[in-house]
DSSP file (Angstrom, degrees, kcal/mol; ACC not computed):
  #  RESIDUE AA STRUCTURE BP1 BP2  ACC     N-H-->O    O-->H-N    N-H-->O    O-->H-N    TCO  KAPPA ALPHA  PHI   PSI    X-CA   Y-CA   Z-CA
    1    1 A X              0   0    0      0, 0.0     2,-0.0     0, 0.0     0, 0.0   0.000 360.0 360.0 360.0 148.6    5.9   19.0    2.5
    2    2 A X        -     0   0    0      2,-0.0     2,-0.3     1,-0.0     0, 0.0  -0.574 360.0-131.2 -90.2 166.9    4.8   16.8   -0.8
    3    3 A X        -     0   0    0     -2,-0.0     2,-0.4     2,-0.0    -1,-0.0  -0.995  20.4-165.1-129.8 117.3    4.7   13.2   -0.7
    4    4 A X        -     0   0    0     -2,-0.3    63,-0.2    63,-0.0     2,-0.1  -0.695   8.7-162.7-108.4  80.4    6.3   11.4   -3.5
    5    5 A X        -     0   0    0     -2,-0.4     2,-0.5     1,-0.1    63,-0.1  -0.284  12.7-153.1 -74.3 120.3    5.9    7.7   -4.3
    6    6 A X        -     0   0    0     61,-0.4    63,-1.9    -2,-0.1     2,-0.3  -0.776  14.7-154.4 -98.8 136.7    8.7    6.4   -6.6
    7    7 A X  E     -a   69   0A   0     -2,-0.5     2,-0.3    61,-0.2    63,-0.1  -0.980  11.0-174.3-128.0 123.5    7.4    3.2   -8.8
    8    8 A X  E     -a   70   0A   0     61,-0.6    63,-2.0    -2,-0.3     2,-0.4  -0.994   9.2-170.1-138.7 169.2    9.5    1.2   -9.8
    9    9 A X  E     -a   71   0A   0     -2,-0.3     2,-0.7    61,-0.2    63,-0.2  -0.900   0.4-172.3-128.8 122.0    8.9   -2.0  -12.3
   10   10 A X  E     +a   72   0A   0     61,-3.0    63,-2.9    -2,-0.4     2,-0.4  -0.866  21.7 155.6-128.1 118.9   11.4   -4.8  -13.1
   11   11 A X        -     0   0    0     -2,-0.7     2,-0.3    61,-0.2    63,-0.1  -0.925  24.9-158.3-131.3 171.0   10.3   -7.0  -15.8
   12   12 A X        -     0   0    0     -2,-0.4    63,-0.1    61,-0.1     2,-0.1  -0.951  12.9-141.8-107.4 121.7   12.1   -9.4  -18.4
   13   13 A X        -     0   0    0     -2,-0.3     2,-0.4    63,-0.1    96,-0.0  -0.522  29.3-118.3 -87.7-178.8   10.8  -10.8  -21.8
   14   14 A X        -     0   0    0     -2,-0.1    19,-0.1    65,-0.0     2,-0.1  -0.971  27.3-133.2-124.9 121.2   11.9  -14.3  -22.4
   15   15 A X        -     0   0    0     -2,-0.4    17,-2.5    17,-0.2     2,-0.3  -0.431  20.0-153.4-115.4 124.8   14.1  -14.4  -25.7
   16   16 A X  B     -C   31   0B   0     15,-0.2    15,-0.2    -2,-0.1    -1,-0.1  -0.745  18.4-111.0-113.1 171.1   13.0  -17.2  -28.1
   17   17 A X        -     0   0    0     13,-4.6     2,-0.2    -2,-0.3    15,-0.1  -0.294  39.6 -95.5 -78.6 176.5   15.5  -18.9  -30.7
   18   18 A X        -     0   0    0     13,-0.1     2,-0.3    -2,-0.0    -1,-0.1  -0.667  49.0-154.1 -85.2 156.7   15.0  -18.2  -34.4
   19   19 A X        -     0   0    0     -2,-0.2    11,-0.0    -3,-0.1     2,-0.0  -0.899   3.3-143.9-134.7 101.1   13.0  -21.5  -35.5
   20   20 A X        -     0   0    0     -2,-0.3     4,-0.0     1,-0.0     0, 0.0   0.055  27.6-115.9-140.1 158.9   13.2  -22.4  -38.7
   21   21 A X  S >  S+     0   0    0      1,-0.2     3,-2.4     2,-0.2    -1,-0.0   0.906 120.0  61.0 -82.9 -32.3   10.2  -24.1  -41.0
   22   22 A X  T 3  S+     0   0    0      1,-0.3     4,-0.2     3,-0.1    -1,-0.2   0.866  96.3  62.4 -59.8 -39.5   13.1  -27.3  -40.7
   23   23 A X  T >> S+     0   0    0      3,-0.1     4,-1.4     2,-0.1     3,-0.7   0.500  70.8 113.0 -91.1  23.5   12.7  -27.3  -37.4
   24   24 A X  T <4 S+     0   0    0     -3,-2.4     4,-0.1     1,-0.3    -3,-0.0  -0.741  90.8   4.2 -89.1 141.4    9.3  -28.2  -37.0
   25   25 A X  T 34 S+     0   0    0     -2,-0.6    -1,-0.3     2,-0.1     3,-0.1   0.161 125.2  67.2  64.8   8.2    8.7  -31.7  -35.4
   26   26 A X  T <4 S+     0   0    0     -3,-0.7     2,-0.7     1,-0.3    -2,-0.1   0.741 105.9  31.2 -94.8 -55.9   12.4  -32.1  -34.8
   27   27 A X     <  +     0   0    0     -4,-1.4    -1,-0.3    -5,-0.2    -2,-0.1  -0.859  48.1 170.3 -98.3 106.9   13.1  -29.4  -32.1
   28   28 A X        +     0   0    0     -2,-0.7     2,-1.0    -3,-0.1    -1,-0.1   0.202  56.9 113.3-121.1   4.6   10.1  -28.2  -29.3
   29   29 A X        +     0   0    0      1,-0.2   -12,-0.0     3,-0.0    -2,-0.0  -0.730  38.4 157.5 -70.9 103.1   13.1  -26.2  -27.7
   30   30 A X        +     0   0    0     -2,-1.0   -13,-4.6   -14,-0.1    -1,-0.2   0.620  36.0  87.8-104.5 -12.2   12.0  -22.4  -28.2
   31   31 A X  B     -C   16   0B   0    -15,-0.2     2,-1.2     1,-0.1   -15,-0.2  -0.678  69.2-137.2-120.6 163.8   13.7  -20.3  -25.9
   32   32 A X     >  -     0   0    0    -17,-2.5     4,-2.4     1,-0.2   -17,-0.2  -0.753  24.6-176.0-109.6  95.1   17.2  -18.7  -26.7
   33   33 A X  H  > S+     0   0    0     -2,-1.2     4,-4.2     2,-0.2    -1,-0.2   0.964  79.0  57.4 -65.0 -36.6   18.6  -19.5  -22.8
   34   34 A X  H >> S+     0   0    0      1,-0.2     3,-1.6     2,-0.2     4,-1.6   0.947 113.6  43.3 -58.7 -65.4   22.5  -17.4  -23.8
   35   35 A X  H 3> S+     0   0    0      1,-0.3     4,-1.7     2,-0.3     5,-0.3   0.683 114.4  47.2 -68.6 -29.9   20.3  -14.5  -24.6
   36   36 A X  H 3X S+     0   0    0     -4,-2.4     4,-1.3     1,-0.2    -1,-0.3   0.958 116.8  41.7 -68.2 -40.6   18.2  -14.9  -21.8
   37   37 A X  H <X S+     0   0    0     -4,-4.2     4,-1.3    -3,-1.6    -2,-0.3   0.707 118.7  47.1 -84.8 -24.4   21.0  -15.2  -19.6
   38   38 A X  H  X S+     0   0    0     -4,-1.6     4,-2.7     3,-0.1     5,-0.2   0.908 113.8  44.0 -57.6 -48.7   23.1  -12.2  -21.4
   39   39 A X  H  X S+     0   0    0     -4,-1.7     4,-1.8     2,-0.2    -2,-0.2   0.786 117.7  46.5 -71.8 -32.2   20.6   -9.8  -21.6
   40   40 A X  H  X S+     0   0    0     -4,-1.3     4,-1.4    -5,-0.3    -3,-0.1   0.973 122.1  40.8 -11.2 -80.9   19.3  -10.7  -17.3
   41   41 A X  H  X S+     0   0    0     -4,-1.3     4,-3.0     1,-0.2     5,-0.3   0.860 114.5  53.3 -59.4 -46.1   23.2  -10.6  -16.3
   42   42 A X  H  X S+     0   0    0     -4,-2.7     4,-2.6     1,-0.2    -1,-0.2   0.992 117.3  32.6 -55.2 -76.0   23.6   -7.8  -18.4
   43   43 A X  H  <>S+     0   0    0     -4,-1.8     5,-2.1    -5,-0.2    -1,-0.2   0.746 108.3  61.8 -23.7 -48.0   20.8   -5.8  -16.8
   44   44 A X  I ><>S+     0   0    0     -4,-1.4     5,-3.2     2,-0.2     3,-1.0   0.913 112.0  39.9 -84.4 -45.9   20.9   -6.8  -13.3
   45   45 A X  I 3<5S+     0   0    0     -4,-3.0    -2,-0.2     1,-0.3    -1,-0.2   0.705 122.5  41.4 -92.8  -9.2   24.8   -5.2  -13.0
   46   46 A X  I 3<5S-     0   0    0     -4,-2.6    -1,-0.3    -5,-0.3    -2,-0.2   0.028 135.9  -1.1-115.7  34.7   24.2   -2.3  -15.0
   47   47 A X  I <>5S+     0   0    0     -3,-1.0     4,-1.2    -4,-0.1    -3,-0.2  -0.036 125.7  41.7-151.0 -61.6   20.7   -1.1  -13.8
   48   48 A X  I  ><S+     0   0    0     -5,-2.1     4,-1.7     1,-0.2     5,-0.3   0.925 109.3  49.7 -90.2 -41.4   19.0   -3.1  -11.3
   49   49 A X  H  4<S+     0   0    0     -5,-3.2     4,-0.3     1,-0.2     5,-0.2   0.864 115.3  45.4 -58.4 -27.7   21.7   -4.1   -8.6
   50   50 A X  H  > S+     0   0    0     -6,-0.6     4,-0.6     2,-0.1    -2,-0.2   0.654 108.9  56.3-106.9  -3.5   23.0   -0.6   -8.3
   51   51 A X  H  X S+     0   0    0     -4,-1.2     4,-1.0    -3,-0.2    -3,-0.2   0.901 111.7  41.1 -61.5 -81.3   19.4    1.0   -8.1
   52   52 A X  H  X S+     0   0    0     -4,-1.7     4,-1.3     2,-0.2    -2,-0.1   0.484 109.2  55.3 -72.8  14.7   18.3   -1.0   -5.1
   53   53 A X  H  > S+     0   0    0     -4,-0.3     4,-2.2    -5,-0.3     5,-0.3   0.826 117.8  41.3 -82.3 -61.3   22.0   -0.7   -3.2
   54   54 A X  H  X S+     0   0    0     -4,-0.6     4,-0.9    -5,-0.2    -2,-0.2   0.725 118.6  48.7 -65.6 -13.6   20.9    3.4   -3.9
   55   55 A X  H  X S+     0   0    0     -4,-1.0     4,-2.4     2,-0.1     5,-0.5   0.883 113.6  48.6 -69.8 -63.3   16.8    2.2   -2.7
   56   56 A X  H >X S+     0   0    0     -4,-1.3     3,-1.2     1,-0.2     4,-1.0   0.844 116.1  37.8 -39.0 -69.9   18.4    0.6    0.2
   57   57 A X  H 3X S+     0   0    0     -4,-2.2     4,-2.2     1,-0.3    -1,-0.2   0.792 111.0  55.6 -41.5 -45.2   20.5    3.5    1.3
   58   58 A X  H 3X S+     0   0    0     -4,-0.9     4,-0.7    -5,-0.3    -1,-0.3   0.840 111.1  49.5 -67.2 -25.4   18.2    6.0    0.6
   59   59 A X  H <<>S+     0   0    0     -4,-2.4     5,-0.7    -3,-1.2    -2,-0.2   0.693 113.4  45.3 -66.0 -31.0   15.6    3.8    3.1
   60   60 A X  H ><5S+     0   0    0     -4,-1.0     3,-0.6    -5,-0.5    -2,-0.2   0.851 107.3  57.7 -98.7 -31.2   18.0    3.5    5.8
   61   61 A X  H 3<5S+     0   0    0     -4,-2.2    -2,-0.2    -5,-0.2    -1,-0.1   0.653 105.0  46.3 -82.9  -7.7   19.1    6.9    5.8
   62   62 A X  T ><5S-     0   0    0     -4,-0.7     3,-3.3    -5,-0.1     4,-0.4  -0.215  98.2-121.5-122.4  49.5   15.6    8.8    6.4
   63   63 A X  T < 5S-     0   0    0     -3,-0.6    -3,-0.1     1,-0.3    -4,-0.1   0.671  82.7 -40.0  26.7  62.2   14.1    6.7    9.4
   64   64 A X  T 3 <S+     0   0    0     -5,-0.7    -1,-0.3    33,-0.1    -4,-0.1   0.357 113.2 109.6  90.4 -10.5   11.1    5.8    7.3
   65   65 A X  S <  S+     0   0    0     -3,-3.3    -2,-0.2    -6,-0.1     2,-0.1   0.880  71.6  75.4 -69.8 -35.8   10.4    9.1    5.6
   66   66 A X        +     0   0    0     -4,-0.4     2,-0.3    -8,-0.3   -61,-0.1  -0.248  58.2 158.6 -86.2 125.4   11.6    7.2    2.3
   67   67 A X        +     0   0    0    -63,-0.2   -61,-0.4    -2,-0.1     2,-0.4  -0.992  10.6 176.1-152.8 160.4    9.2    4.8    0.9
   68   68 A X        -     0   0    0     -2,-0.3    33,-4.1   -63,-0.1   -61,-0.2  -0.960  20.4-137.7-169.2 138.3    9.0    3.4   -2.8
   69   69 A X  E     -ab   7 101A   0    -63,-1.9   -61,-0.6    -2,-0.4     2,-0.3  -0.613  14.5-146.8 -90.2 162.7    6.8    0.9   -4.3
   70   70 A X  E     -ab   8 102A   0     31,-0.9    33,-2.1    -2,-0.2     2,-0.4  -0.947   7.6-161.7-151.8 144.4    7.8   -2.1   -6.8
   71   71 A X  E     -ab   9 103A   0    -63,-2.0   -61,-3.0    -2,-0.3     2,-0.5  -0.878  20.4-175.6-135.4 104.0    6.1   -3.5   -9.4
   72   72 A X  E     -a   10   0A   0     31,-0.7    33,-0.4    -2,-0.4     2,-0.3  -0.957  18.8-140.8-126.9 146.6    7.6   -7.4  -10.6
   73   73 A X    >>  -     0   0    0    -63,-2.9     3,-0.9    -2,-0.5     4,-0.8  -0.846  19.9-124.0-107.1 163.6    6.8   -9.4  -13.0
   74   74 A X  H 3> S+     0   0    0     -2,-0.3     4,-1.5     1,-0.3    34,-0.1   0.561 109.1  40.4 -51.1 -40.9    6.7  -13.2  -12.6
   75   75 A X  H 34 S+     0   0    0     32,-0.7     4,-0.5     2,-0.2    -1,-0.3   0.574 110.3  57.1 -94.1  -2.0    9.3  -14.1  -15.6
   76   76 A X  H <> S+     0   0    0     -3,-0.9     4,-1.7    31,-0.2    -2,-0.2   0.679 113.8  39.8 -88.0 -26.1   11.4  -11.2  -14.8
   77   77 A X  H  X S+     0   0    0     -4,-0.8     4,-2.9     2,-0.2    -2,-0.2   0.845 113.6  53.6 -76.9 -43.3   11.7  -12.9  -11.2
   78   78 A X  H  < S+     0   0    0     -4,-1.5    -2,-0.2     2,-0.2    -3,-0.2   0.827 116.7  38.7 -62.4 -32.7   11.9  -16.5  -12.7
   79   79 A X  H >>>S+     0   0    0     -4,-0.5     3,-5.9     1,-0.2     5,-0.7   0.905 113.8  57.8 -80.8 -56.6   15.0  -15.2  -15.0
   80   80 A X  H >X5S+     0   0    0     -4,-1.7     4,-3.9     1,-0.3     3,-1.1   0.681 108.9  45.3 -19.9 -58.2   16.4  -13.0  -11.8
   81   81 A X  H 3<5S+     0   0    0     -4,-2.9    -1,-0.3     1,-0.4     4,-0.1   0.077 116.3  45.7-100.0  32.4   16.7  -16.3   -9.6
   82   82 A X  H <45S+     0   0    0     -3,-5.9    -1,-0.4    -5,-0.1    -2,-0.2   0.430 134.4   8.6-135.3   4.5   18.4  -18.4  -12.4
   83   83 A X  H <<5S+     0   0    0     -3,-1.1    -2,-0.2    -4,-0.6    -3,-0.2   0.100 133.2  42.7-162.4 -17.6   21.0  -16.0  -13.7
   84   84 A X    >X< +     0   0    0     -4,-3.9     3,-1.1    -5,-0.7     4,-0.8  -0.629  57.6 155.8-151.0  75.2   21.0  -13.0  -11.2
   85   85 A X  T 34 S+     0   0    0      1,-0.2     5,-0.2     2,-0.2    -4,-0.1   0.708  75.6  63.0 -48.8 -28.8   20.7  -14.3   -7.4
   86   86 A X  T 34 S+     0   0    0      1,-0.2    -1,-0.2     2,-0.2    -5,-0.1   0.566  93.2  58.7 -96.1  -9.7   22.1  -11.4   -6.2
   87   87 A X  T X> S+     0   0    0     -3,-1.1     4,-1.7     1,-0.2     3,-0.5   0.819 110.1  45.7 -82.1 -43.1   19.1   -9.0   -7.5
   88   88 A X  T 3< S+     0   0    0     -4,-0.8    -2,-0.2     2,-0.2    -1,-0.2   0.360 106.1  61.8 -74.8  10.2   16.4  -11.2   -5.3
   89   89 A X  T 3> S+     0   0    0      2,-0.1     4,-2.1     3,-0.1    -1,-0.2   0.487 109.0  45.4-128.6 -32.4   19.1  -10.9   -2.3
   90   90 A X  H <> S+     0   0    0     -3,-0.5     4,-1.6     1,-0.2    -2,-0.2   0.655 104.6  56.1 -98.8 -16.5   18.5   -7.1   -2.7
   91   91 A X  H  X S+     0   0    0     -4,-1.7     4,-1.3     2,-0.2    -1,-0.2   0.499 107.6  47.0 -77.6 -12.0   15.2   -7.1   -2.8
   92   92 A X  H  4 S+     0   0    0      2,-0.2     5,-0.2    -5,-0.1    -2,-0.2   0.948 107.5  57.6 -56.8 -71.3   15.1   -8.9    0.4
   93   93 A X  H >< S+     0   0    0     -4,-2.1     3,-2.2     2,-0.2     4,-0.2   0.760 111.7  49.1   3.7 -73.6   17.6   -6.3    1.6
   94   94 A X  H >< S+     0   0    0     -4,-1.6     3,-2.6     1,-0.3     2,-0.7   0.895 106.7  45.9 -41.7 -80.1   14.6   -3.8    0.5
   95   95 A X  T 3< S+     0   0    0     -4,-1.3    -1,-0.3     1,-0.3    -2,-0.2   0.028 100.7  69.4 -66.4  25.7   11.7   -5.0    1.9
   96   96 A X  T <  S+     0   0    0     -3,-2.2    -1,-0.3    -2,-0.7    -2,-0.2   0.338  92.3  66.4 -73.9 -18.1   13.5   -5.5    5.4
   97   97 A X  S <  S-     0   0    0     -3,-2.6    -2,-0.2    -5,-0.2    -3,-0.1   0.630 104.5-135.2 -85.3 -29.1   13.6   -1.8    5.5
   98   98 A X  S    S+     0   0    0     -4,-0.2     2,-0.3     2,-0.0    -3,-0.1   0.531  79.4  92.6  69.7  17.4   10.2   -1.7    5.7
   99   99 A X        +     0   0    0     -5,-0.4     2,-0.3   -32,-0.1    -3,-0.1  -0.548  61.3  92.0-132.7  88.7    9.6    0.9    3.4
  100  100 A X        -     0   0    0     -2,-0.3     2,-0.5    -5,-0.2   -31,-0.2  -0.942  50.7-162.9-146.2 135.1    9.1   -0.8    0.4
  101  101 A X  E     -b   69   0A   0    -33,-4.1   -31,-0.9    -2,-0.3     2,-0.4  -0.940   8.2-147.9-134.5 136.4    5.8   -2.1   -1.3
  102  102 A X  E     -b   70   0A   0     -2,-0.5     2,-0.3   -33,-0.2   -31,-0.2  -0.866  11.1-152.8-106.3 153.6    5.3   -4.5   -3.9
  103  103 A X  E     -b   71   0A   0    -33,-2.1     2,-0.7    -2,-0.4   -31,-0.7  -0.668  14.4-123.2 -92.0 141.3    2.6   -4.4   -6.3
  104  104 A X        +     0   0    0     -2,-0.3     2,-0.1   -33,-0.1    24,-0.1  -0.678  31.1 164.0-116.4 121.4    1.2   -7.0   -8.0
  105  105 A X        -     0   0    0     -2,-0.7   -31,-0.2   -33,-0.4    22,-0.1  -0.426  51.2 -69.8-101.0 155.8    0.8   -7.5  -11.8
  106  106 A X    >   -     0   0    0     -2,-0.1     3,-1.1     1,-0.1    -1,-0.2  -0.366  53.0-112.7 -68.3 151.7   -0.1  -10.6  -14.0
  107  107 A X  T 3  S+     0   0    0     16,-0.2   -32,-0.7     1,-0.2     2,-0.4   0.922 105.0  19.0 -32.8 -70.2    2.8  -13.3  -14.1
  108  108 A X  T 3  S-     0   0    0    -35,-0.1    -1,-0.2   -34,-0.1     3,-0.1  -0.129  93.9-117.7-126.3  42.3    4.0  -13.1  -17.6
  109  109 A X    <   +     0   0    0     -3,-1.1     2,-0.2    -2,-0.4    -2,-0.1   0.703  61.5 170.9  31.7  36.9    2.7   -9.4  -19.1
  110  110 A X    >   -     0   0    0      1,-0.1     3,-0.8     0, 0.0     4,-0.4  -0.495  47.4-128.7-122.4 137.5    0.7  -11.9  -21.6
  111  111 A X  T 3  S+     0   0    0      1,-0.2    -1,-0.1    -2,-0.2     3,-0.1   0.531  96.6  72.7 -93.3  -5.6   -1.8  -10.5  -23.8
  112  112 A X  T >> S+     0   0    0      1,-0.2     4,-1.8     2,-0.2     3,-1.0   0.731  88.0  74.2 -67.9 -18.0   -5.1  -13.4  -22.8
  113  113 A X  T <4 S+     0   0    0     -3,-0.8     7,-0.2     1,-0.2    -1,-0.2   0.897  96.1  42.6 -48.2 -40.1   -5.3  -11.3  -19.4
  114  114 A X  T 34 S+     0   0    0     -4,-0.4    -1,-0.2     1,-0.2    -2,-0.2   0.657 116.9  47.5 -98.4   9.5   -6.9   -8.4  -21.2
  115  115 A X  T <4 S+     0   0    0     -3,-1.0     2,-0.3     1,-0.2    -2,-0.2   0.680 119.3  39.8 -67.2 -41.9   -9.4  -10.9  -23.4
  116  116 A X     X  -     0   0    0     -4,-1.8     4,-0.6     1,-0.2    -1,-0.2  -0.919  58.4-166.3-129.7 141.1  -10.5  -12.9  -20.4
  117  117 A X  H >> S+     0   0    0     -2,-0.3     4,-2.8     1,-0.2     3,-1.0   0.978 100.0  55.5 -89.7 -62.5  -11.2  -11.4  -16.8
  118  118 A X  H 3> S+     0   0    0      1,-0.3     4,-0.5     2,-0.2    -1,-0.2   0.609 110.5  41.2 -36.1 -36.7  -11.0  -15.1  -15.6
  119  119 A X  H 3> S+     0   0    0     -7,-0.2     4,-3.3     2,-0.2     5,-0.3   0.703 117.3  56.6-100.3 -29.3   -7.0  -15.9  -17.2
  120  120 A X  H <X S+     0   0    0     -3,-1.0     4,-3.4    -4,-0.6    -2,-0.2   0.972 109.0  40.6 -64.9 -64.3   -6.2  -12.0  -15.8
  121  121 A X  H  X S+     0   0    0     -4,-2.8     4,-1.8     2,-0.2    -1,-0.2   0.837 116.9  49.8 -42.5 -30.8   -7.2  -12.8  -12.2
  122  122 A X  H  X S+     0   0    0     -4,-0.5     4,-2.5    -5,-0.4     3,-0.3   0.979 113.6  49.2 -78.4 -47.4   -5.4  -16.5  -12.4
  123  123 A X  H  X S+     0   0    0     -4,-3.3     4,-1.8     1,-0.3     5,-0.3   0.920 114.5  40.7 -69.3 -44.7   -2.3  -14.8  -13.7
  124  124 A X  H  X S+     0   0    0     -4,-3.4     4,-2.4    -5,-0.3     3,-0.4   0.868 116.6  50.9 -68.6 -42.8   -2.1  -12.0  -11.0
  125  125 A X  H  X S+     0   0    0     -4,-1.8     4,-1.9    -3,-0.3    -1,-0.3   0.903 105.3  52.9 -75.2 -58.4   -3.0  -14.3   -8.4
  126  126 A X  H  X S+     0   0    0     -4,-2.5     4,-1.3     2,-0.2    -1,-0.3   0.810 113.5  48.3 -39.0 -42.7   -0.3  -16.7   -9.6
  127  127 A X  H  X S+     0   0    0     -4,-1.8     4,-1.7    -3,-0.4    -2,-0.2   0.759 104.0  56.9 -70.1 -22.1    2.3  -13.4   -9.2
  128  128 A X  H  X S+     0   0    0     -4,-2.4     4,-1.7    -5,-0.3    -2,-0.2   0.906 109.7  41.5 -92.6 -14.1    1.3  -12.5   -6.0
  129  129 A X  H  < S+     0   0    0     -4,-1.9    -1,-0.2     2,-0.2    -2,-0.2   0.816 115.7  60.6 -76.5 -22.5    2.2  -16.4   -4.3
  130  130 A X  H  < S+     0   0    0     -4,-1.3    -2,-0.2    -5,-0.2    -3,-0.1   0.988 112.1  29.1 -37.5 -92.7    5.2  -15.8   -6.6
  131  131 A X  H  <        0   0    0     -4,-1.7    -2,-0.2     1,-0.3    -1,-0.1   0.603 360.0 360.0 -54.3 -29.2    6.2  -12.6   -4.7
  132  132 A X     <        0   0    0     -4,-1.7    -1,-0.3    -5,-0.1    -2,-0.1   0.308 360.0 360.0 -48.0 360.0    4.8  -14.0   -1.5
Protein backbone atom coordinates (compact mmCIF):
# COMPACT_ATOMS: atom_id res chain seq x y z
CA UNK A 1 0.00 0.00 0.00
CA UNK A 2 1.56 3.77 -0.60
CA UNK A 3 2.01 6.07 2.02
CA UNK A 4 0.78 9.53 1.60
CA UNK A 5 1.69 12.57 3.76
CA UNK A 6 -0.82 15.46 3.30
CA UNK A 7 1.00 19.06 4.07
CA UNK A 8 -0.79 21.38 4.98
CA UNK A 9 0.29 25.28 5.60
CA UNK A 10 -1.84 28.04 7.24
CA UNK A 11 -0.38 31.33 7.04
CA UNK A 12 -1.72 35.10 7.12
CA UNK A 13 -0.07 38.32 5.81
CA UNK A 14 -0.65 41.27 8.05
CA UNK A 15 -2.70 44.02 5.90
CA UNK A 16 -1.08 47.50 6.36
CA UNK A 17 -3.28 50.84 5.95
CA UNK A 18 -2.61 53.10 2.96
CA UNK A 19 -0.14 55.76 4.53
CA UNK A 20 -0.06 58.82 3.09
CA UNK A 21 3.21 61.22 2.61
CA UNK A 22 0.69 63.56 5.30
CA UNK A 23 0.89 61.03 7.57
CA UNK A 24 4.35 60.93 8.28
CA UNK A 25 5.27 62.00 11.92
CA UNK A 26 1.54 62.33 12.83
CA UNK A 27 0.43 58.61 12.62
CA UNK A 28 3.07 55.34 13.53
CA UNK A 29 -0.17 53.24 13.30
CA UNK A 30 0.48 50.99 10.08
CA UNK A 31 -1.55 48.03 10.14
CA UNK A 32 -5.22 48.03 8.63
CA UNK A 33 -6.70 45.82 11.89
CA UNK A 34 -10.76 45.66 9.85
CA UNK A 35 -8.83 44.03 7.00
CA UNK A 36 -6.91 41.92 9.16
CA UNK A 37 -9.76 40.92 10.98
CA UNK A 38 -12.08 40.52 7.65
CA UNK A 39 -9.85 38.68 5.61
CA UNK A 40 -8.76 35.99 9.13
CA UNK A 41 -12.70 35.67 9.93
CA UNK A 42 -13.25 35.42 6.44
CA UNK A 43 -10.79 32.54 5.86
CA UNK A 44 -11.01 30.65 8.97
CA UNK A 45 -15.09 29.87 8.25
CA UNK A 46 -14.71 29.32 4.74
CA UNK A 47 -11.42 27.21 4.46
CA UNK A 48 -9.65 26.44 7.55
CA UNK A 49 -12.45 25.49 10.18
CA UNK A 50 -14.06 23.13 7.90
CA UNK A 51 -10.70 21.41 6.73
CA UNK A 52 -9.55 20.44 10.13
CA UNK A 53 -13.36 19.26 11.40
CA UNK A 54 -12.72 16.89 7.82
CA UNK A 55 -8.65 16.39 9.37
CA UNK A 56 -10.19 15.50 12.56
CA UNK A 57 -12.70 12.99 11.30
CA UNK A 58 -10.65 11.57 8.87
CA UNK A 59 -7.97 10.89 12.03
CA UNK A 60 -10.45 9.37 14.25
CA UNK A 61 -11.94 7.21 11.72
CA UNK A 62 -8.71 5.13 10.57
CA UNK A 63 -7.13 4.16 14.06
CA UNK A 64 -3.92 5.88 13.22
CA UNK A 65 -3.52 4.91 9.56
CA UNK A 66 -4.31 8.68 8.83
CA UNK A 67 -1.55 11.07 9.53
CA UNK A 68 -1.03 14.74 8.06
CA UNK A 69 1.54 17.21 8.84
CA UNK A 70 1.01 21.13 9.36
CA UNK A 71 3.03 23.78 8.63
CA UNK A 72 2.11 27.44 10.64
CA UNK A 73 3.27 30.45 10.50
CA UNK A 74 3.75 32.66 13.64
CA UNK A 75 1.48 35.78 12.32
CA UNK A 76 -1.05 33.56 10.87
CA UNK A 77 -1.36 32.06 14.57
CA UNK A 78 -1.04 35.63 16.20
CA UNK A 79 -4.15 36.79 13.77
CA UNK A 80 -5.95 33.13 14.38
CA UNK A 81 -5.99 33.74 18.32
CA UNK A 82 -7.28 37.41 18.07
CA UNK A 83 -10.09 37.09 15.55
CA UNK A 84 -10.50 33.28 15.04
CA UNK A 85 -10.32 31.27 18.53
CA UNK A 86 -12.12 28.62 17.31
CA UNK A 87 -9.36 27.65 14.52
CA UNK A 88 -6.57 27.15 17.48
CA UNK A 89 -9.46 25.09 19.39
CA UNK A 90 -9.23 22.71 16.27
CA UNK A 91 -5.98 22.48 16.08
CA UNK A 92 -5.87 21.27 19.59
CA UNK A 93 -8.65 18.97 18.56
CA UNK A 94 -5.93 17.75 15.84
CA UNK A 95 -3.04 17.14 17.51
CA UNK A 96 -4.96 15.16 20.32
CA UNK A 97 -5.52 12.58 17.65
CA UNK A 98 -2.11 11.95 17.61
CA UNK A 99 -1.65 11.87 14.12
CA UNK A 100 -0.77 15.14 13.33
CA UNK A 101 2.67 16.85 13.04
CA UNK A 102 3.59 20.33 13.03
CA UNK A 103 6.42 21.71 11.19
CA UNK A 104 8.28 24.52 11.89
CA UNK A 105 8.91 27.56 9.70
CA UNK A 106 10.25 31.16 10.42
CA UNK A 107 7.72 33.33 12.46
CA UNK A 108 6.68 35.99 10.00
CA UNK A 109 7.67 34.47 6.22
CA UNK A 110 10.08 37.72 6.24
CA UNK A 111 12.52 38.13 3.65
CA UNK A 112 16.11 38.87 6.31
CA UNK A 113 15.81 35.01 7.10
CA UNK A 114 17.23 34.21 3.65
CA UNK A 115 20.14 37.14 3.86
CA UNK A 116 21.20 36.11 7.31
CA UNK A 117 21.53 32.47 8.64
CA UNK A 118 21.73 34.03 12.21
CA UNK A 119 17.93 36.22 11.84
CA UNK A 120 16.62 32.67 9.99
CA UNK A 121 17.48 30.45 12.94
CA UNK A 122 16.08 33.26 15.67
CA UNK A 123 12.94 33.48 13.65
CA UNK A 124 12.28 29.61 13.38
CA UNK A 125 13.26 29.16 16.85
CA UNK A 126 10.88 31.94 17.94
CA UNK A 127 7.89 29.82 15.84
CA UNK A 128 8.67 26.70 17.27
CA UNK A 129 8.09 28.19 21.36
CA UNK A 130 5.17 29.80 19.47
CA UNK A 131 3.66 26.40 18.46
CA UNK A 132 5.11 24.81 21.62
Amino acid sequence: MKTICLYFEIHQIIHLKRYRCFDIGRDHYYYDDYENERSITEIAERSYIPALNTLIDMAKSNDGAFKVALSLSGVGLEQLEIYAPTVIELLHKLNETGCCEFLCEPYSHGLSSLANEECFRDDVERMRKKVK
